[in-house]
C-alpha positions in Angstrom: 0.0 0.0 0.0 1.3 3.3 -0.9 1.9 5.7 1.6 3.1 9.4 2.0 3.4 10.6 5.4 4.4 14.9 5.7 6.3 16.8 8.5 8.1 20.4 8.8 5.3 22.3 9.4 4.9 24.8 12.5 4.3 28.2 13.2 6.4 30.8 12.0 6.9 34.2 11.6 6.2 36.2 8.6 9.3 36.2 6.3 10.4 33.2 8.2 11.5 29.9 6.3 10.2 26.6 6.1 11.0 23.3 4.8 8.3 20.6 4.3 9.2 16.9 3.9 7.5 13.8 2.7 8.6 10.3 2.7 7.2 7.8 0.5 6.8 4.4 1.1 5.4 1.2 -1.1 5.9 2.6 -4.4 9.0 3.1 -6.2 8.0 6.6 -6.3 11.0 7.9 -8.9 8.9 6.8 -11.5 6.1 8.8 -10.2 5.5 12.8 -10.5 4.8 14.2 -7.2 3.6 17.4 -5.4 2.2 19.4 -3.0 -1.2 21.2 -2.7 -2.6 23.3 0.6 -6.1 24.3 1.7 -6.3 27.5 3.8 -9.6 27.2 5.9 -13.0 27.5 4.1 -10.9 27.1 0.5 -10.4 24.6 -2.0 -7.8 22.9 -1.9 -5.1 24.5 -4.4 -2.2 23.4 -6.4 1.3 24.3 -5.1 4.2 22.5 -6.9 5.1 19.0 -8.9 8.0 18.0 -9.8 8.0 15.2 -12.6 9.8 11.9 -11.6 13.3 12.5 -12.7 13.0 15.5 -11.5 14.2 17.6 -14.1 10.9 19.7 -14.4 9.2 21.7 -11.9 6.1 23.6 -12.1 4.6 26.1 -9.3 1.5 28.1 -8.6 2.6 31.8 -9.6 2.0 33.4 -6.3 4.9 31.0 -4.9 7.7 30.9 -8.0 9.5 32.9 -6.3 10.1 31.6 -3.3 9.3 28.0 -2.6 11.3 25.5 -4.3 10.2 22.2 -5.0 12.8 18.7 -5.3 13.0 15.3 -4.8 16.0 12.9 -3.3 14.7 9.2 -5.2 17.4 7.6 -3.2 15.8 8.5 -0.1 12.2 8.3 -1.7 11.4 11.7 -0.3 9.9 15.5 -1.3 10.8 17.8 -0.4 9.4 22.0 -0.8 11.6 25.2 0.9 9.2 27.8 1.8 11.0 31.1 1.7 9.9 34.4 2.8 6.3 33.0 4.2 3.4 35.5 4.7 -0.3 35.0 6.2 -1.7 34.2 2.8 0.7 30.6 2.8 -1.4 29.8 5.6 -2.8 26.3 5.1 -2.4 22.5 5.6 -0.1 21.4 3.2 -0.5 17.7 1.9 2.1 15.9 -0.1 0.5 14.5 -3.5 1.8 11.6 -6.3 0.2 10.2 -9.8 2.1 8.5 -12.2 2.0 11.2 -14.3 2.6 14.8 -14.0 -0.4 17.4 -12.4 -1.5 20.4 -11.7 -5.1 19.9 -10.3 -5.9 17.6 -7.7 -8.5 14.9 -9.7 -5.8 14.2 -11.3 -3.8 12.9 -8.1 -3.6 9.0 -7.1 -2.1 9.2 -3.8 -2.2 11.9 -0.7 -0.5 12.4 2.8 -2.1 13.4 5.4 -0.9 17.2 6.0 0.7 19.3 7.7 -0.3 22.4 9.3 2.0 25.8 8.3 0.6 28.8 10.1 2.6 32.2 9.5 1.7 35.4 11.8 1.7 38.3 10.5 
């Protein structure tokens, strides 16, 4: 059974950093794209980052291009996403995503962790 299990998040400060993990386990997950996507309180749950299964390609939501990066170690069958200069809006549980091919919508995802809570004070 697959499994992706999160952890990293907290509460920070605003313009504080933040690195979100998720390890992967009953899969050979290199040969599968994976992601993250976060849902802020009374919102849909929204697209973040994926990053295909080599990991050569990345692909983020515009209001976070600049500041989170998005990566994979397929030795260690994790993800991984660096959160830089966090503000109130990146407020939201963060869940760790996976398909066998690459997404940006979350019909299109086969497996999901459990979240993680990031809060950021303004």
């Amino acid at each position: 059974q697959a499994q992706l299990v999160e952890s990293g998040g907290g509460l920070v400060q605003a313009g504080d950093s933040l690195r979100l993990s998720c390890a992967a386990s009953g899969r050979t997950f290199s040969n599968y794209a994976m992601g993250w996507f976060r849902q802020a309180p009374g919102k849909e749950r929204e697209f973040v980052a994926s990053i295909t299964g080599t990991g050569r390609s990345t692909y983020y939501r515009d209001s976070v291009k600049a500041r989170f990066t998005i990566s994979k170690d397929n030795a260690k069958n994790t993800l991984y996403l660096q959160m830089n200069m966090l503000n109130p809006n990146d407020t939201a549980v963060y869940y760790c995503a996976a398909a066998d091919t690459i997404f940006f919508a979350a019909p299109s995802v086969h497996y999901w962790g459990q979240g993680t809570q990031v809060t950021v004070a303004s």
